[in-house]
C-alpha positions as CSV (number, residue, x, y, z in Angstrom):
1,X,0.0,0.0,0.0
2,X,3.0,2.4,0.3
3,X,3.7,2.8,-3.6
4,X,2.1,5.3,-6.2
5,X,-1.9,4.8,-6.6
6,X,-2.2,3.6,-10.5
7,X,-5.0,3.4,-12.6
8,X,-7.3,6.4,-13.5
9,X,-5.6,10.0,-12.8
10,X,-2.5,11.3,-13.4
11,X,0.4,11.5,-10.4
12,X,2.9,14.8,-10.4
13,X,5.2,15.9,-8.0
14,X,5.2,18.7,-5.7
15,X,7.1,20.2,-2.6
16,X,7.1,16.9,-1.6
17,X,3.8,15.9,-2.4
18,X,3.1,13.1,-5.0
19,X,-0.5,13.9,-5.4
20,X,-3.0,11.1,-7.3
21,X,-6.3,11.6,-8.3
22,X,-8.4,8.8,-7.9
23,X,-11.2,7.6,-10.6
24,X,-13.8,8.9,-8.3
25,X,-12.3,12.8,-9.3
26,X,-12.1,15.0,-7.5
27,X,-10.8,12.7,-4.8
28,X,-6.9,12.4,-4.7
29,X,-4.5,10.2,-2.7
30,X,-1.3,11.7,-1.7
31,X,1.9,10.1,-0.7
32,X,4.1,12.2,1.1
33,X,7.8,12.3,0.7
34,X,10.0,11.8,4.0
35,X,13.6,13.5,4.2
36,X,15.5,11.5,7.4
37,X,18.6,12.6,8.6
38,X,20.2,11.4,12.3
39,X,17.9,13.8,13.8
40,X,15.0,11.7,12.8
41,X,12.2,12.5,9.7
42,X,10.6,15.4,8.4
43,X,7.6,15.2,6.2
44,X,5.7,17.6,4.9
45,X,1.8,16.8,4.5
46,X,0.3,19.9,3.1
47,X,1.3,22.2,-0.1
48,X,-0.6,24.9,-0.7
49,X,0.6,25.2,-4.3
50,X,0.8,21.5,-5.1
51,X,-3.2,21.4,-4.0
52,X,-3.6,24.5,-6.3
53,X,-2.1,23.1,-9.7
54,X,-4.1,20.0,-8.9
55,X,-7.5,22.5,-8.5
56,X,-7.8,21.4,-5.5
57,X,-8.9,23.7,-2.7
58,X,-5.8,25.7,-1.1
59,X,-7.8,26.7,2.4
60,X,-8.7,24.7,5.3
61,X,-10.7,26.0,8.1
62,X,-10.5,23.9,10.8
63,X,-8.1,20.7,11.5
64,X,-9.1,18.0,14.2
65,X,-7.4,14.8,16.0
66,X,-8.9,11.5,16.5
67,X,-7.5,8.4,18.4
68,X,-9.1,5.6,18.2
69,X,-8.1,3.4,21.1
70,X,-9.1,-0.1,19.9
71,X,-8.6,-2.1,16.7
72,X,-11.6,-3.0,14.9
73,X,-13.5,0.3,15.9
74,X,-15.2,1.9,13.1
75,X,-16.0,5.5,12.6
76,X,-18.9,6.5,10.1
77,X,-20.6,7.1,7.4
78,X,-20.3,10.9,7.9
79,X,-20.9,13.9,5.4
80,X,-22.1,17.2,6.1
81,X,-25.4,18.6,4.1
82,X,-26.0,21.6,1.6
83,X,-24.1,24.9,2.0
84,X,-22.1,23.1,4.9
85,X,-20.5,20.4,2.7
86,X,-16.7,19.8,3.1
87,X,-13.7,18.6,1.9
88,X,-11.4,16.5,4.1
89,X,-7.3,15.8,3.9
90,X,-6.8,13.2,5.9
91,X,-3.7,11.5,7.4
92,X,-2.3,8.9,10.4
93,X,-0.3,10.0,12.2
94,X,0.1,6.8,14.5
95,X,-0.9,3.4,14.3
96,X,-3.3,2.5,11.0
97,X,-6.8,2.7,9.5
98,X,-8.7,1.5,6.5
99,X,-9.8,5.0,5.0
100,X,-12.9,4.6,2.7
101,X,-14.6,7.5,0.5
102,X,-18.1,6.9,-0.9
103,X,-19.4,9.1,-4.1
104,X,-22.6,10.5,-2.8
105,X,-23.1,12.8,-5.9
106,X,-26.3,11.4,-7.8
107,X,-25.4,13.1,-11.0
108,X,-22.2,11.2,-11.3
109,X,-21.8,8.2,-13.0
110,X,-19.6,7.2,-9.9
111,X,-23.1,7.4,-7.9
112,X,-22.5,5.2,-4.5
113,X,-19.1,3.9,-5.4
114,X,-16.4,4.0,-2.7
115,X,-12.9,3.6,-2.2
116,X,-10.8,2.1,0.2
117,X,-7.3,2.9,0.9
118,X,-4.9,1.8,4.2
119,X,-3.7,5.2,5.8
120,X,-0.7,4.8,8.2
121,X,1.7,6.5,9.6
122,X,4.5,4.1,8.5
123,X,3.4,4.3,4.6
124,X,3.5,8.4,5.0
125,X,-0.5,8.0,2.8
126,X,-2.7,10.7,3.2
127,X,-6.1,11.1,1.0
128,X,-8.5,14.8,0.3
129,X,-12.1,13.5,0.7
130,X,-14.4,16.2,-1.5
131,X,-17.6,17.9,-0.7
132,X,-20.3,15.3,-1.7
133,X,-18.8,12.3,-0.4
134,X,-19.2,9.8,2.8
135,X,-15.9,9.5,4.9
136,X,-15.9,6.8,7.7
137,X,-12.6,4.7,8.7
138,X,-11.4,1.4,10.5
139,X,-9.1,1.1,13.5
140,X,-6.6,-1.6,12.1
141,X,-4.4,-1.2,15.2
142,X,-4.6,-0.2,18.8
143,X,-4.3,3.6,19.3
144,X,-4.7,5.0,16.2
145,X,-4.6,8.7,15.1
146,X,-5.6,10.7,12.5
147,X,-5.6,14.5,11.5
148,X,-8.4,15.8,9.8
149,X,-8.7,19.4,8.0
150,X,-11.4,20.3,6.8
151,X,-12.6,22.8,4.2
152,X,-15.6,24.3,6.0
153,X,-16.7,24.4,10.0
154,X,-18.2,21.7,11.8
155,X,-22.0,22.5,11.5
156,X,-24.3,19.9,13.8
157,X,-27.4,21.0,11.9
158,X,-25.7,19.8,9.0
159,X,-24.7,16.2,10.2
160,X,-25.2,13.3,8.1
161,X,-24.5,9.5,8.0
162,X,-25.2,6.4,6.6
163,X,-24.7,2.9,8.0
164,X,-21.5,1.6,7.9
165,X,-23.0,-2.0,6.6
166,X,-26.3,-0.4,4.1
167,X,-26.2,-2.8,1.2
168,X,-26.4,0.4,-1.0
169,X,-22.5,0.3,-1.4
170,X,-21.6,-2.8,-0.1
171,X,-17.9,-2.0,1.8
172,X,-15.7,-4.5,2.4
173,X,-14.3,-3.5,5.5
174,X,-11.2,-5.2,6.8
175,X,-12.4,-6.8,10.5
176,X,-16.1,-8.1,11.5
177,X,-18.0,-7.0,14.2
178,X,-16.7,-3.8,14.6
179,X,-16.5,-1.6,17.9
180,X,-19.6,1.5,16.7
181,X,-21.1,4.0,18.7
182,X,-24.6,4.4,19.6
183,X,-25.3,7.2,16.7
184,X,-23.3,5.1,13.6
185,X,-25.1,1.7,14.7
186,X,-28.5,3.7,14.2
187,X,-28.0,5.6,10.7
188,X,-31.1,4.2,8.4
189,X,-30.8,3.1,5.3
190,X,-29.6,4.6,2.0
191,X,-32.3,4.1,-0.4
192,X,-30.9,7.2,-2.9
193,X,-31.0,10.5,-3.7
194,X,-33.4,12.9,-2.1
195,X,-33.8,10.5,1.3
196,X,-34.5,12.4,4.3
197,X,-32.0,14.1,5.2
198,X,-29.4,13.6,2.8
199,X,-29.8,17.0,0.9
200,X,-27.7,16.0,-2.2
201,X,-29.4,17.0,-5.5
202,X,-31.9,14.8,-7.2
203,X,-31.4,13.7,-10.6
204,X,-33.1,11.7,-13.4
205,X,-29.8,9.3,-13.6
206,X,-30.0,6.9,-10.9
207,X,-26.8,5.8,-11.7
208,X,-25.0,2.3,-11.9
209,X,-25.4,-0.1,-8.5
210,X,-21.6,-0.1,-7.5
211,X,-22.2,-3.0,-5.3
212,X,-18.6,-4.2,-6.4
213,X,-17.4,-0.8,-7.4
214,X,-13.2,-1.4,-7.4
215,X,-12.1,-4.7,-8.2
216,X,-10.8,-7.1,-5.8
217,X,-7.6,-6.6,-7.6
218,X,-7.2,-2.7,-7.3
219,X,-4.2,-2.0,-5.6
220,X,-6.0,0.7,-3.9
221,X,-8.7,-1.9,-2.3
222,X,-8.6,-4.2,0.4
223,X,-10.6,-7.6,0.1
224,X,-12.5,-8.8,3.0
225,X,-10.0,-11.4,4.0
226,X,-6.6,-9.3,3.5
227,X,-7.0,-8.6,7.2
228,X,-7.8,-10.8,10.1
C-alpha cells in the first residue's frame, strides 16, 4: 500500500507531495515524501501550491485529532449537508486505519461507489475527501490517530450518515463485528437520492449499483479477507 496509486488519474510531484487523483475525481491520494537525517524524519503533509495546480482547494478552516483506542472500531458514514459540505485531507499519524470515501453525488456516473485505501503512519499515505462524499474509517491497530482538516466548520445542523454496513454500497471493511457507537449503529438506510436528510441534488440518472465498485484486484482496495 506504500507505492504510487495507479490506474485512472495522473500523479505529479510537488514540494514533496506526490499527489494522485483517484477515478472517483475529484478525490486524490497523496503520498508524502520523507527527508531523514540522524535527527529523525521530516515530512511535509500539506502544499498549498501543489493542491492548487491539482485544482484542489488551497484553504482549510478547521483541522481536528482522532484516536481511536481499539482495533476494529469503526468510525462512520459521515458527510455534512448543503451549504455546509466539506472537503477532508486526511492523514495517520500513528498506528493504521482503512480509509474509505463513498461518491454520494447522484449526477455522477460514480453514484455510490467508494474507495478504500490503508492510511498509516509508517506508509506516510494521506487522501482529500471532497464535498459530496461519505468518509468513515477502521481502526486496524490499537491507538490509532488521525488528522483531519477540513474545508468548512463543523455544523451539527448539517450532520449526516449512513450505515456503515447499508447494502447500497456494499464496503468490504477489513475486521467483523466492529467496535460503533450508539449514533453510527443507528444511521437508516440509503435508499438514494433525495432520502431524508441527505440533501444531495436529485437527478433523473440513478446511476449504476456499485455493489462491487473497485475490483478485488485494485491496488488501492482491500478484500475482505486481506486482514484478520
Amino acid at each position: 500500500m506504500g507505492g504510487p496509486l495507479r490506474g485512472a488519474g495522473a500523479a505529479a510531484a510537488g514540494a514533496g507531495v506526490i499527489i494522485t487523483t483517484t477515478r472517483l475525481a475529484p478525490a486524490c491520494v497523496l503520498d508524502l515524501a520523507a527527508a531523514d537525517d540522524e535527527r529523525g524524519r521530516f515530512t511535509r503533509a500539506f502544499c498549498a501550491a501543489a493542491f492548487a495546480a491539482h485544482g484542489l482547494p488551497e484553504r482549510f478552516v478547521q483541522t481536528s485529532v482522532s484516536r481511536t483506542t481499539r482495533r476494529g472500531t469503526l468510525r462512520g458514514l459521515h458527510w455534512q449537508a448543503g451549504a455546509a459540505a466539506e472537503g477532508k485531507l486526511v492523514c495517520c499519524v500513528a498506528g493504521a486505519v482503512f480509509d474509505v470515501m463513498i461518491d454520494l453525488r447522484p449526477d455522477q456516473p460514480t453514484y455510490r461507489a467508494w474507495l478504500g485505501f490503508e492510511l498509516s503512519a509508517a506508509n506516510r499515505r494521506a487522501v482529500y475527501v471532497p464535498p459530496g462524499f461519505a468518509h468513515g474509517m477502521q481502526a486496524l491497530t490499537d491507538d490509532a490517530v488521525l488528522l483531519y482538516q477540513m474545508t468548512a466548520p463543523w455544523c451539527a445542523e448539517q450532520a449526516r450518515g449512513a450505515r456503515w454496513n447499508d447494502p447500497a454500497f456494499a464496503i468490504a471493511w477489513p475486521i467483523a463485528d466492529p467496535v460503533l457507537s450508539v449514533a453510527d449503529a443507528g444511521w437508516p438506510d440509503f435508499p438514494g437520492p433525495g432520502f431524508p436528510g441527505s440533501d444531495f441534488p436529485g437527478s433523473d440518472f440513478p446511476g449504476p449499483d456499485f455493489r462491487e465498485a473497485v475490483p478485488k484486484d485494485a491496488p488501492d482496495h482491500i478484500p475482505a479477507c486481506a486482514i484478520d
